[in-house]
Each structure stands twice: as C-alpha cells, then as structure tokens.
C-alpha positions in Angstrom: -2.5 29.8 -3.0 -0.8 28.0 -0.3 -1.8 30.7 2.1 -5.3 30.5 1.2 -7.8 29.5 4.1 -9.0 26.4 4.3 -12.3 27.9 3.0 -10.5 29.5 0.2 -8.4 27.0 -0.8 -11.6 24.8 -0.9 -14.3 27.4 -2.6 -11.3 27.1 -5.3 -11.2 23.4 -5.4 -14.8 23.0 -5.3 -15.3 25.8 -8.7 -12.4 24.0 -10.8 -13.6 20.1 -10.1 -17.5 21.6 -11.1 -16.2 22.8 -14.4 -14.2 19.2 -14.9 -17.2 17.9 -14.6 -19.2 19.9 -16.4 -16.8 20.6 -19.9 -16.9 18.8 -23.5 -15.0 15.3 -23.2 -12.8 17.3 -25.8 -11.4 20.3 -23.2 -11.1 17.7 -20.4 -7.6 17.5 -20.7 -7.2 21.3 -20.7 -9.3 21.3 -17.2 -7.7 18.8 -15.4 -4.6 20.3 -16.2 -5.3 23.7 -14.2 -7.0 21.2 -11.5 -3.3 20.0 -10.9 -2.0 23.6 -11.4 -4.2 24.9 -8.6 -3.0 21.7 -6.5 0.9 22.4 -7.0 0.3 26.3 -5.4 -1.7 25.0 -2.8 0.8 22.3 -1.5 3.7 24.8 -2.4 6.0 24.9 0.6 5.4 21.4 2.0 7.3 18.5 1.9 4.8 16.7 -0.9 6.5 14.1 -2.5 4.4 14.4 -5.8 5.7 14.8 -8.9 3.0 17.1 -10.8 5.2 17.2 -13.9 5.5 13.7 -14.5 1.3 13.6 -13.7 0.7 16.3 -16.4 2.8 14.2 -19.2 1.1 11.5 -18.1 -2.6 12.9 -18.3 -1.9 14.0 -21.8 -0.5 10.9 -23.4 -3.6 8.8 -24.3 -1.5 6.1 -24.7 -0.7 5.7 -20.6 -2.4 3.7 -17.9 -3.2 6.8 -15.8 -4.8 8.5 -19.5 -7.5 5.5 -19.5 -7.9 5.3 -15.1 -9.2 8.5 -15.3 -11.3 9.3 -18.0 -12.9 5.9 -17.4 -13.6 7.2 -13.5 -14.8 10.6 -15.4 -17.2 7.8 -17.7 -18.2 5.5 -15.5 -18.4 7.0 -12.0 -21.5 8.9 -11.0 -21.3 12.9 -11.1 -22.2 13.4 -6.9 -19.3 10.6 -5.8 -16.3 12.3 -8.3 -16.8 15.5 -7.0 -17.1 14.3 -3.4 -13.7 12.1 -4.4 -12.3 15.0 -5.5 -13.2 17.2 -2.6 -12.8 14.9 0.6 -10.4 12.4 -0.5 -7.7 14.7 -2.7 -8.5 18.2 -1.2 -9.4 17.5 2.4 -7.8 14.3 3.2 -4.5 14.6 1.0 -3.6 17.8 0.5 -5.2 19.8 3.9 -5.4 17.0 6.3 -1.2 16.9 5.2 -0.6 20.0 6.5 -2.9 20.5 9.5 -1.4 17.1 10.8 2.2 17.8 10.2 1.6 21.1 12.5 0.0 19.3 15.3 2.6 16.9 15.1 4.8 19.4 16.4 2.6 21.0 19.0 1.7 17.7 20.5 5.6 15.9 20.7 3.4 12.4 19.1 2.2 10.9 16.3 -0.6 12.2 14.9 -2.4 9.8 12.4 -3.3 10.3 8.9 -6.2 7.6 8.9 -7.8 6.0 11.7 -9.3 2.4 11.5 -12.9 1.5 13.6 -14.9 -2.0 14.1 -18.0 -0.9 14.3 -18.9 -4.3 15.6 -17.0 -7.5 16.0 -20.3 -9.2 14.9 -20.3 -10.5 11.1 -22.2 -12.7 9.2 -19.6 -15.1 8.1 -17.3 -17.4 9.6 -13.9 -17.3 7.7 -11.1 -19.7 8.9 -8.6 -18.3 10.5 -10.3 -14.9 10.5 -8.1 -13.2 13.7 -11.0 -10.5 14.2 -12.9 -13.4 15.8 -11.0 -13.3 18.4 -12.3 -10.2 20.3 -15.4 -12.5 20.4 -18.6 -11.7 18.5 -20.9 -9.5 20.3 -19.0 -6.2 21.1 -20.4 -2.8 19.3 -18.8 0.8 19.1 -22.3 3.0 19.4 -22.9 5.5 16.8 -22.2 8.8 19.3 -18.7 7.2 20.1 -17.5 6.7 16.4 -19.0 9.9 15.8 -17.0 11.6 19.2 -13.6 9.9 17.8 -14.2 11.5 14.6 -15.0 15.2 15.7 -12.1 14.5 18.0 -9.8 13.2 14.7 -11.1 16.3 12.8 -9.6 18.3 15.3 -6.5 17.1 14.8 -6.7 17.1 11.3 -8.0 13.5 10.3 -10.3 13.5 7.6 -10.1 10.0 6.7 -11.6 6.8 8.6 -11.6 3.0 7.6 -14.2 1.0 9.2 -13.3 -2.9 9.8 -14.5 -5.3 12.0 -16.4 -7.8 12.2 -18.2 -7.1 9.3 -18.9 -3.2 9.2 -21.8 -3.1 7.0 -23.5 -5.1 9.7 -24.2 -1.6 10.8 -24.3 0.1 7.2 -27.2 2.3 8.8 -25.4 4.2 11.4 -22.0 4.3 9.2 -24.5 6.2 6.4 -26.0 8.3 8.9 -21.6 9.0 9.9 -20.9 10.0 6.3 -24.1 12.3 6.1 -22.6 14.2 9.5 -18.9 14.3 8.2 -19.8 14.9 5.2 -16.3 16.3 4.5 -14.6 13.5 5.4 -13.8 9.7 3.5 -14.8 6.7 4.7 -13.8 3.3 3.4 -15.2 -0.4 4.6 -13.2 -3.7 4.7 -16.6 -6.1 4.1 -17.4 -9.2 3.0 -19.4 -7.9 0.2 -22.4 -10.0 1.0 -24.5 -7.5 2.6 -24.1 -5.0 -0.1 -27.5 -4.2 -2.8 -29.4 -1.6 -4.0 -30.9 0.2 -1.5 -27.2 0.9 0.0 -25.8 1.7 -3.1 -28.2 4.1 -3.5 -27.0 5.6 -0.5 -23.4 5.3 -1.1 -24.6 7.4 -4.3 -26.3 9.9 -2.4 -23.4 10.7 -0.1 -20.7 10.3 -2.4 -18.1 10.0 0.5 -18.2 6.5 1.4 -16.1 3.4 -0.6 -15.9 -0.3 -0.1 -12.7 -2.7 -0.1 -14.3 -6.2 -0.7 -12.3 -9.1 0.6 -11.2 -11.7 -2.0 -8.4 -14.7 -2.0 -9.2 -15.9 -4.9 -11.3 -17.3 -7.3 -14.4 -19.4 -6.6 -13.3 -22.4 -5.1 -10.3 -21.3 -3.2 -12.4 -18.0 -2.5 -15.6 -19.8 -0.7 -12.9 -23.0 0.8 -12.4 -20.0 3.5 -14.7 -18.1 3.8 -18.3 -20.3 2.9 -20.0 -21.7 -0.3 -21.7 -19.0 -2.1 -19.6 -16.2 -0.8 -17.5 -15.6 -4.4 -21.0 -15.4 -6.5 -22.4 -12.8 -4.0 -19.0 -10.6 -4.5 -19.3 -10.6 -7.6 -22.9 -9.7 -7.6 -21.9 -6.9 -5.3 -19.3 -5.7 -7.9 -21.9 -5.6 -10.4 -24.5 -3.4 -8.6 -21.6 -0.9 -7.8 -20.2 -0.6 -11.0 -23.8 -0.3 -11.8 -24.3 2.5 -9.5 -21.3 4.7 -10.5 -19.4 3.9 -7.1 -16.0 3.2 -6.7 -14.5 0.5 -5.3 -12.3 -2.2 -5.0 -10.3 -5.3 -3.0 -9.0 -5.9 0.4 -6.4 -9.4 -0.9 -4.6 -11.6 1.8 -1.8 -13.1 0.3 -0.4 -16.5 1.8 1.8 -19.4 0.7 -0.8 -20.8 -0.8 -2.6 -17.9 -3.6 0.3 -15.5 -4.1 0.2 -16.6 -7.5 -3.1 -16.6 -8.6 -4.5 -13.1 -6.9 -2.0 -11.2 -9.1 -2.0 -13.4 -12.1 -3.2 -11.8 -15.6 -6.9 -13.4 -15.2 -7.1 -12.5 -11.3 -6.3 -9.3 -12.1 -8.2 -8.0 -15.6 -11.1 -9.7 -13.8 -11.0 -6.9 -11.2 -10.7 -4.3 -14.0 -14.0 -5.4 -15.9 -15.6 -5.7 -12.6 -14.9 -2.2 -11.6 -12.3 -2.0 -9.3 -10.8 1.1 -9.4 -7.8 -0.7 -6.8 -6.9 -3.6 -4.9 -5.4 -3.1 -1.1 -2.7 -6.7 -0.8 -2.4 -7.5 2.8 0.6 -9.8 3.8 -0.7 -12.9 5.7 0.2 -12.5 9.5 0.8 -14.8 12.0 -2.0 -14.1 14.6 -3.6 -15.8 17.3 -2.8 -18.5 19.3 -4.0 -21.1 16.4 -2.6 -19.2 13.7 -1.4 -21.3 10.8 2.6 -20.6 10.0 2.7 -22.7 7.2 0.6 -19.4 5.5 3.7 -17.1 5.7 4.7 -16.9 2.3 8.5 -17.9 1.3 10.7 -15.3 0.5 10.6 -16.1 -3.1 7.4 -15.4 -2.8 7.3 -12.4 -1.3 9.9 -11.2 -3.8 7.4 -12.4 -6.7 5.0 -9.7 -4.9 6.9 -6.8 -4.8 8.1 -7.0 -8.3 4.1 -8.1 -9.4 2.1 -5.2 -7.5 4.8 -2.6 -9.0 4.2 -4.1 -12.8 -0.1 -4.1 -12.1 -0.3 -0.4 -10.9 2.7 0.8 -13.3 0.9 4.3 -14.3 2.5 4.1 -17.6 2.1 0.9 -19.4 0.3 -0.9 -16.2 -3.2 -2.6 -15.8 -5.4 0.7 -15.1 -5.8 -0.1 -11.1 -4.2 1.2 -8.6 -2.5 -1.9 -6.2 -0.6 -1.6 -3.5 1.7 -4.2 -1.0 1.0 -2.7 2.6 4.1 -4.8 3.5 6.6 -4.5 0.4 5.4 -0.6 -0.5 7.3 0.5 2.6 9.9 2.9 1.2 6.9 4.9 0.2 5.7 5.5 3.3 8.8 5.6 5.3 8.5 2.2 7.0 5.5 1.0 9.6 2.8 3.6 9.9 1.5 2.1 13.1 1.5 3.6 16.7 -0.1 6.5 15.5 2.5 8.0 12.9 -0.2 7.1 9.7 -2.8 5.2 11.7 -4.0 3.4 14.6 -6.9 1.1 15.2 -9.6 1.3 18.0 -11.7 -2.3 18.1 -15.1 -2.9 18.9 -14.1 -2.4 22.5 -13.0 0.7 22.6 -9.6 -0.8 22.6 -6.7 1.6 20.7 -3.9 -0.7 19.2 -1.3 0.9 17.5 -2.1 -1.7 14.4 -4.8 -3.7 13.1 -2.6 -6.9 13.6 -0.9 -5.9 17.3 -3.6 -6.8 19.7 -1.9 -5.1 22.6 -3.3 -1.6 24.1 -2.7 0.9 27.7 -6.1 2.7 26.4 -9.8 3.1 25.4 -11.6 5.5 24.0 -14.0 5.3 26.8 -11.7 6.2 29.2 -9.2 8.1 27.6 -9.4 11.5 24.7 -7.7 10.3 21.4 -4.7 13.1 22.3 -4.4 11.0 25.4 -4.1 7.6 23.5 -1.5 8.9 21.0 0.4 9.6 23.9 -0.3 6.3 25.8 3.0 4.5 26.9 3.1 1.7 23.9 2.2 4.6 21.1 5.3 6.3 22.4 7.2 3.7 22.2 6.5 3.1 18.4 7.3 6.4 18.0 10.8 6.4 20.0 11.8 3.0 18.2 10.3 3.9 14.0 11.7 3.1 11.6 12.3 -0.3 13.3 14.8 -1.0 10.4 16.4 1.7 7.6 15.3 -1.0 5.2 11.7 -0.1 4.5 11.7 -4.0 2.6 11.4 -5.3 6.8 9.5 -2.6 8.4 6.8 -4.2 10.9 8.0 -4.4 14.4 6.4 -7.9 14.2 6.9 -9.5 11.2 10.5 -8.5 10.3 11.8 -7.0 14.0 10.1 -9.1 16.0 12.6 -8.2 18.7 11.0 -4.6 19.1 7.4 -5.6 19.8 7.9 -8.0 22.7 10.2 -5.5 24.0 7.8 -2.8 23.9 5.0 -4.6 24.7 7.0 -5.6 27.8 8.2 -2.3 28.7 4.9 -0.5 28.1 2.8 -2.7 30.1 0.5 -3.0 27.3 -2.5 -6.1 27.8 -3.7 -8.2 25.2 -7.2 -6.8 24.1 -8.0 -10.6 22.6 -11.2 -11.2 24.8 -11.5 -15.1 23.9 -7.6 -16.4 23.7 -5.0 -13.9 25.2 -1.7 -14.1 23.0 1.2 -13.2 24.7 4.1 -11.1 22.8 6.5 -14.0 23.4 4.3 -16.2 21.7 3.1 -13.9 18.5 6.9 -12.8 18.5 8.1 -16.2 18.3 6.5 -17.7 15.1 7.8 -14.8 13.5 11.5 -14.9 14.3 11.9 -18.0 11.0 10.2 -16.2 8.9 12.3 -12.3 9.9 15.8 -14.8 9.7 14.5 -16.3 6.4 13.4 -12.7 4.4 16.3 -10.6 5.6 18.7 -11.6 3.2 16.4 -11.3 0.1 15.4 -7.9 1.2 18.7 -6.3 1.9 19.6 -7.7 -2.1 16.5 -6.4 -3.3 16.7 -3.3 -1.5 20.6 -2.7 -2.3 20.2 -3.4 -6.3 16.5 -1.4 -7.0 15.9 2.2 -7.2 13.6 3.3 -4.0 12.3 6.3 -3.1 13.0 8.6 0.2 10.7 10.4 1.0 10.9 14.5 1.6 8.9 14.3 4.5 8.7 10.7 7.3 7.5 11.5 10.8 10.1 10.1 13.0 11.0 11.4 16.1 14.6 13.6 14.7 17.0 15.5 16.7 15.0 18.6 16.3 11.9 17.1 18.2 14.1 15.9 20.7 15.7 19.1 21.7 12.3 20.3 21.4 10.7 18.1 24.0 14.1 18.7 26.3 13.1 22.5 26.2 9.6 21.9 27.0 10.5 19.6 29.9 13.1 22.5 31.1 10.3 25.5 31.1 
C-alpha cells in the first residue's frame, strides 16, 4: 500500500476506522488489528520508528494500560471526533504529512516543520504572573484570511497539524471553528485557559471533530488560582466536565517550576486528570523569559531528574496511568533533540512575527512580508538548522536552556530582533540567567543519559553530509 495515492491510501483508512466504529465491542480487537496492519504497509519503506508488533501485543492484553486508553476513547469519545482523530491526526498528520515533509525537506535544503504554532491574538482574559505572552503587549490579532493563507501555504508543504496559542486563543474560538470547518483535513489544538470554554463551543468542537484543547494547570486550587486568579481552578474543571460530557478529547498544558514539580505528577494530581477526562498532559519546563523573569523557578537538577523518571512511569503503556504525558524538555531522545527553527515546528505570534520557538523571542521575518518557504529559509532558521542537535545528549537539547552559548551566538550572527513589543530582551541577557542552571544540569544529564537505555531514532532531520554535498552541487549548477 505504501504506493497508494494519497486518495487511496485514505479511501482505505477512511472504510477500516468506519467498520471499527461500527463492529460488536466483542470483534473490536480483531478490527483494530487490521487497522494497524493496513498502517504498517502504508508506512513501509520509511524511516517510522514504530514498533507495530509491540502495539498489537499490547492491544490484545486486556491487562495493559494502552488495552483500557483505548477502548475507553472507543466508550467515551463521540463517534464524529474518533473518526476525524483517526483520519487527520493518525492518517494525515502522522503517517502522510511524514512522508510529504521528509520529501520537501530535500527539495527545499531547510527544515520543513511538522506542526506549526499561531496566536491568534495576544489578547486574553486573564492575567497570569509571569505569563511571558504578555509581553508582545495585549492588543495584536492575526486576521482569519492570514491564519487561513499560512495554513494552505503549510498544507503545501505537507503540514497538516496547527496549535493555536496566544493570548488566549479561544478569545477568537469563532474564526478558529470557522478554520477547522475549511481544513477540515487538518488537526488543530489550543493552549487556553479553559475559562471560555461551554456548551455551545463544545457543540462545535463535536461537530467538527478536528479541533482539541490543552487546558493550562499548575496545580491544585490554591496554588492553581495563586497565579493565574481566584476562581480560575473551579471553572477548569467545569470545562473538563462539559468536554468529557461532550465526547471530546482533551487534556493539559503543565509548567513545571521549583516550586510544583512535585505535586502536578503526584498520584492525586494525576488520577484526577484521568477521571476528569484527559486523554494527556503536555509538561512544559519553566523558562527563564523576559526581562522580570523569576530564576528562582528553574527547577534543581534533582528535580528535573524526579521528572524524567515520573513522566516515563505515568504514560508507561504497559502497567502506566492510562494517559499519555510527555516532558517537552526531558523526552528529547525521542525526537532527536530541539525541534525548533523549523525542523518540527516554529511559531508565528500575533504579529506576524516567525520565531523559531515559542520561548525565543527573536525573528528576520513576518508572514506579512515574507511566504512561509521564505521564513524557513530566513537567516536565524538556518542557523538552527546548521548548529542541531546543539548537544548529542538529547537530556540538554535547547539552544537556550542547556547551550545557552549557541543562541546568543546565533541571534548575533543572524541579525535576528527581539519581537517583544513592550520590554526588548537582549540574547546576552536571556542567555545569561541560563548559563547556572546549563553548568548545574550537565552533570546529572550526562549520568542519566550514560546509565539508561534511550532510543535513536531511524529518521532525525539534521543537516548530514549528504545534504551538504547536495546544496554544494546546487550552488555549482
């Protein structure tokens, strides 16, 4: 099958998840099974690094953590949203968007992302401390026909998949429903506060099937609402409530600092997600940002060591907790290091502003001005993409956080402004509270990396030899 058409590969995709759907609980097992059969053809002759033998033992053994995830998303999830899961998210953005991006990748010389983030707004409705997206100030909008150019202009390159942050995104929930109905063969996930979300929306969300929220949590109640307003826990979980309710999935967007590392993975944090609903929770490591950012959040090393042993037990499809977690900062090896400048994602801001991350303010482009082909190719996204992996130890891959040498020397070398409209951090600032912590960390990852098992992955999206030679022939002709 893997030299289907698109069409065909998807006609097939489309038949097999309606008959999942549609069969006695009883030959469930049976169907899925030839879902993952039809999967393994298609992706047959790419680098894939899925193992679809260990997911059929898995499936069958009613005694796993993946056994119970999934017939509880075939039990609790509305019909319309697991077959548009199923369709957008595994067939479009997984397993096709994989290989169409892979080939432009090599007909372009740049990264070409998986994902690409969006603020629709910088606006929000809250007023978290220390929140850094404040800082591009709170009136700036991305209009509905410019997220809707950057997508057509994504899909072209193969990028079926698009988070929406902000500001608070569902501020414009209106226009990013009337996005989902367009591309309706893409995913789209919102970061949100969760306070804007009720029953007319998820009614929507139902309707289109294609569109899944990550609600933003640090906490229980009181250390919850101590940040971000009182209130602001009760209405999240409200919001969890009428989702689950709806048959949507879902789940959480987690900072982690010094000061909840423990609780937002302990045993009660964490089964409370489960009843709630949450089919995952997204960790994000706390980072320095800003010119008032508060250091004393960085968590220790021992810390962060407690995390990446933690997040591993929770999502442990075996004998885990029946969500799916990961550590954006500690789940390196699986991705080959940072994914920034373009390789996995970028991030355009309510400005128009491309940054090669969501936490380095610092771009040479707009999507006013410039095509996204153009952008990937801007000075500072090719300079990620000469310097990645900024360390062969995936445990320290950020070219902030862990290398902080790299980004002010990019930043330098590219040109590259800060896109911070209301307090302009320079690199030697951002780069210098981070130097301690890089110092600090190294030693515990190198152990930690050295004595565990970790994966390499097949395929990584660096710039090798071959591409090199490649370029020099191009430049020759």
């Amino acid at each position: 099958m893997g030299t289907f058409s698109h069409t065909a590969g998807k006609l097939a995709f489309s038949t097999s998840i309606h008959k999942v759907l549609n069969c006695p609980e009883e030959e469930r097992e049976k169907m899925i099974l030839k879902l993952l059969n039809l999967a393994e053809n298609y992706m047959s002759g790419e680098k894939f690094d899925v193992n679809f033998d260990d997911f059929r033992e898995l499936v069958c053994d009613k005694s796993t953590a993946l056994y119970g995830y999934i017939n509880k998303l075939f039990d609790e999830v509305h019909p319309n949203v697991l077959k548009t899961t199923a369709l957008n998210l595994v067939f479009e953005s997984f397993f096709y968007s994989t290989k169409i991006t892979r080939k432009m990748r090599e007909k372009h010389q740049c990264n070409v992302p998986w994902v690409i983030l969006m603020d629709p707004t910088s606006a929000c409705n809250l007023h978290c401390t220390g929140c850094w997206a404040a800082e591009y100030g709170n009136k700036l909008n991305l209009s509905f026909e410019e997220m809707d150019g950057v997508i057509e202009q994504g899909k072209a390159l193969g990028v079926y998949f698009y988070m929406l942050t902000g500001g608070e995104p569902l501020v414009r929930k209106a226009d990013i429903i009337r996005l989902c109905k367009k591309h309706h063969d893409c995913v789209f996930l919102a970061y949100t506060n969760g306070t804007l979300v009720d029953d007319t929306l998820c009614k929507e969300m139902q309707k289109v099937g294609n569109f899944y929220l990550a609600l933003s949590l640090e906490g229980f109640g009181e250390v919850n609402d101590l940040r971000r307003g009182a209130g602001v826990y009760e209405k999240v979980m409200k919001a969890m409530d009428l989702l689950k309710k709806h048959g949507l999935i879902f789940g959480t967007s987690i900072c982690y600092t010094s000061k909840n590392v423990e609780t937002v993975v302990s045993e009660e944090f964490v089964d409370l997600l489960v009843k709630k609903g949450n089919r995952y929770a997204f960790y994000f490591h706390y980072m320095p940002v800003g010119n008032d950012a508060a250091v004393d959040l960085l968590p220790s090393p021992e810390q962060r060591e407690f995390m990446y042993h933690r997040v591993r037990e929770i999502r442990n499809m075996r004998h885990g907790k029946g969500i799916f977690t990961m550590d954006f900062q500690n789940d390196g090896e699986y991705v080959g290091g940072c994914i920034a400048g373009g390789r996995n994602y970028f991030h355009i801001n309510a400005n128009g502003d491309a940054e090669p991350c969501v936490f380095i303010h610092y771009s040479n482009a707009n999507i006013r001005t410039h095509t996204l082909l153009e952008i990937l190719k801007q000075p500072l996204f090719m300079a990620y993409r000469e310097n990645q992996p900024f360390n062969k130890n995936h445990l320290k891959p950020c070219p902030m956080l862990e290398n902080p040498e790299f980004l002010e020397k990019m930043i330098r070398e590219t040109g590259a402004k800060s896109t911070d409209l209301q307090s302009p951090e320079s690199p030697e600032h951002l780069c210098a509270k981070c130097h301690e912590y890089a110092k600090n960390w190294a030693p515990c990852a190198e152990q930690l990396w050295e004595e565990n098992p970790h994966v390499a992955p097949s395929y990584e999206n660096y710039k090798t030899e071959k591409t090199e030679q490649s370029e020099k022939n191009q430049f020759v002709s």
